[in-house]
C-alpha positions as CSV (number, residue, x, y, z in Angstrom):
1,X,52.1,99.0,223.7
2,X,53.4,100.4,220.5
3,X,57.2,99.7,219.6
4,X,58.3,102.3,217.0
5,X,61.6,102.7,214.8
6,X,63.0,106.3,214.4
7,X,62.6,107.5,210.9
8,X,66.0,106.5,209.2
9,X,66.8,104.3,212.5
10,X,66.3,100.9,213.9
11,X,64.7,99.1,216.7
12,X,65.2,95.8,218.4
13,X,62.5,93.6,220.0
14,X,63.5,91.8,222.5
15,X,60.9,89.0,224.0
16,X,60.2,86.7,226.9
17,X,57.9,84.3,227.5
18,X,55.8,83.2,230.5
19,X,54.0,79.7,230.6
20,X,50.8,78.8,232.7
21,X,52.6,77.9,235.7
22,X,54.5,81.3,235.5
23,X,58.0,80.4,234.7
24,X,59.7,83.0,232.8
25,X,62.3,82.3,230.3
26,X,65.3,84.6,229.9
27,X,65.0,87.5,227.3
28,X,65.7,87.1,223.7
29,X,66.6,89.1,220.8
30,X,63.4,88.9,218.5
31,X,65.1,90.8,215.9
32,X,66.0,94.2,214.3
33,X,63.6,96.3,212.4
34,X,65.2,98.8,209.8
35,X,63.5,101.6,208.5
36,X,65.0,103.5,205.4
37,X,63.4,106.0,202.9
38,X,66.7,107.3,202.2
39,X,67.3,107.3,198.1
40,X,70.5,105.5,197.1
41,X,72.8,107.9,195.4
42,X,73.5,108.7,191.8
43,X,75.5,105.6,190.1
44,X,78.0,107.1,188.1
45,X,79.7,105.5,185.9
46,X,83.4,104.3,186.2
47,X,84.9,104.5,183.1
48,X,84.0,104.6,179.5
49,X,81.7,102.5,177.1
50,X,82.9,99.1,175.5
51,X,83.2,99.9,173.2
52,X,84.8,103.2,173.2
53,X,82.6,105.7,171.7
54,X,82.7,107.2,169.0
55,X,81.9,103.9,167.6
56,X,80.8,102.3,164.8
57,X,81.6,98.5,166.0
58,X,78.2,98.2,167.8
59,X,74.3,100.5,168.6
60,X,74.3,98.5,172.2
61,X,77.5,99.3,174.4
62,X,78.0,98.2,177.5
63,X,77.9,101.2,180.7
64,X,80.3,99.9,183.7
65,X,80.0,101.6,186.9
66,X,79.4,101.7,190.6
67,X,75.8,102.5,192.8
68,X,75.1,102.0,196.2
69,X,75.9,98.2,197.2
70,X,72.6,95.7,196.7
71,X,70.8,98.0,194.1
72,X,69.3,97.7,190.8
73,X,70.4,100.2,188.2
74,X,68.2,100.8,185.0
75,X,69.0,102.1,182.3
76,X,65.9,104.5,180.8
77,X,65.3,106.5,177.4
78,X,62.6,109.4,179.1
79,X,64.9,111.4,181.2
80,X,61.4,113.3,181.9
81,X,59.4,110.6,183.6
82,X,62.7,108.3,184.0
83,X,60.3,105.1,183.2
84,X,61.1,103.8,179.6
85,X,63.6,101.2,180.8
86,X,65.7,100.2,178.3
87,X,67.9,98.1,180.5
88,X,69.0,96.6,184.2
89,X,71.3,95.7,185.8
90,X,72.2,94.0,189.5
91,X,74.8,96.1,191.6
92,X,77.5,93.4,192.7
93,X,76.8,93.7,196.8
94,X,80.3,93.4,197.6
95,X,82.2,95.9,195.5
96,X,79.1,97.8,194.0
97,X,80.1,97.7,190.3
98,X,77.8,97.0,187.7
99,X,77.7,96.3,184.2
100,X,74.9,97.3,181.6
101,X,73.8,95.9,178.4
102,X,71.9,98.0,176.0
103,X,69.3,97.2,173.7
104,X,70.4,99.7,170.7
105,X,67.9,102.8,169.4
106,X,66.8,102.2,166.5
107,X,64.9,105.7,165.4
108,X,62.7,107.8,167.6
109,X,64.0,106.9,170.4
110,X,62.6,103.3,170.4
111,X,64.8,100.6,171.5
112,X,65.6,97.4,169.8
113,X,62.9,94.6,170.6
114,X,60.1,97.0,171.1
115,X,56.8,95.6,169.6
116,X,54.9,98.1,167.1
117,X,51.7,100.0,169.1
118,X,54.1,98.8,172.8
């Protein structure tokens, strides 16, 4: 028997059991399978940098925003493969604000801490 979820859907599995002598016990949720390969949306960001930019107080402000509840933001320097993280942040699960901490560029687009040849 196959049990499938619906694509973006869920399915419970319920279960009973049946011993040798053929007693039956009374059914029981087993649990609830989620399926989801839905992307979160876009965070976007709430208001703007600390601090304010134009700035010459600091090369690492801080982002605030908000992003689906539960999610990870990060922060990247290649917009074109969107995998030079730079930074990352935990979305709050309750109110789904974040704050993020960058590193600072220092020329070239590195970032701050970067090893030479890295």
């Amino acid at each position: 028997m196959r049990l499938t979820a619906r694509a973006n859907g869920s399915i419970t599995h319920w279960v009973r059991v049946t011993d040798v002598a053929g007693n039956t016990s009374a059914c029981h949720v087993l649990g609830t399978y989620v399926h989801d390969d839905i992307a979160p949306a876009t965070p976007y960001l709430s208001s703007a940098t600390e601090p304010a930019s134009p700035s010459n107080q600091t090369d690492s402000p801080v982002f605030f925003g908000y992003a689906e509840r539960g999610t990870t933001v990060l922060l990247v320097e290649d917009s074109y493969s969107c995998s030079a993280e730079v930074a990352r942040a935990a979305v709050n699960g309750t109110t789904g604000a974040f704050r993020i901490q960058t590193k600072g560029v220092e020329g070239e687009g590195r970032s701050r801490g970067d090893e030479e040849g890295c």
